[in-house]
Phi, psi and omega in degrees: 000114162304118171250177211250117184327136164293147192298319188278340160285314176294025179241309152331295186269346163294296183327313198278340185265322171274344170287359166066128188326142174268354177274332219270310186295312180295320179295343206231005186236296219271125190292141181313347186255011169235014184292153172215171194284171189012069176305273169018262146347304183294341223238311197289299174318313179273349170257000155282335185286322145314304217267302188298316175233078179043022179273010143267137191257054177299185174270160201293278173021293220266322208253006161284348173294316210263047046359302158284352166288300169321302180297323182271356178268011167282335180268339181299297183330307215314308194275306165344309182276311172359275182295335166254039168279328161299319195281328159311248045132299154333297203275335160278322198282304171328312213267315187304327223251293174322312170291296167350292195291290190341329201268342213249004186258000000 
C-alpha cells in the first residue's frame, strides 16, 4: 500500500526542483572566459557565502529558504559536476587553445 507523502517534504522537494540545479545555472550564466571546473558547486558555495555574511539584503525567511534549498542542492551540484568534469575540462582547454592563438597573431 503507497502512503502519501508528508506535506513538508513534498513542499522541500517542489522547491528544490522548481529553483533548478545550481549546476544547470551556472553552466547557462557564466561566459565562456571564466569557466572553471564545478561551477555548480562553485555558485552554491559563493551564495551561500553571501547569505552568511549578510552582504544580501533579503528578509531573514527568504534567505533561510535559499540557504536550505541550496545546502540541498549541494551534493546533487557535487555529483552532477562530477559526472560533466570531462566536457568541462574540454570546454576549457577548448576556449584556452582559442584565446592562445588569438593572442599569438
Amino acid at each position: 500500500m503507497l502512503t502519501r507523502p508528508k506535506k513538508p517534504l513534498f513542499v522541500l522537494l517542489l522547491g528544490i526542483m522548481l529553483g533548478g540545479c545550481s549546476s544547470i545555472r551556472a553552466r547557462d550564466t557564466i561566459p565562456a572566459a571564466q569557466w572553471k571546473i564545478y561551477p555548480g558547486v562553485r555558485q552554491d558555495l559563493e551564495e551561500l557565502r553571501e547569505i552568511i555574511t549578510g552582504q544580501r539584503k533579503d528578509p531573514l525567511w527568504v534567505e533561510t529558504l535559499v540557504a536550505t534549498m541550496l545546502l540541498a542542492d549541494l551534493p546533487v551540484s557535487t555529483v552532477f559536476d562530477t559526472l560533466v568534469a570531462p566536457y568541462d575540462l574540454y570546454r576549457i582547454h577548448r576556449f584556452g587553445g582559442k584565446i592562445n592563438r588569438r593572442r599569438a597573431n
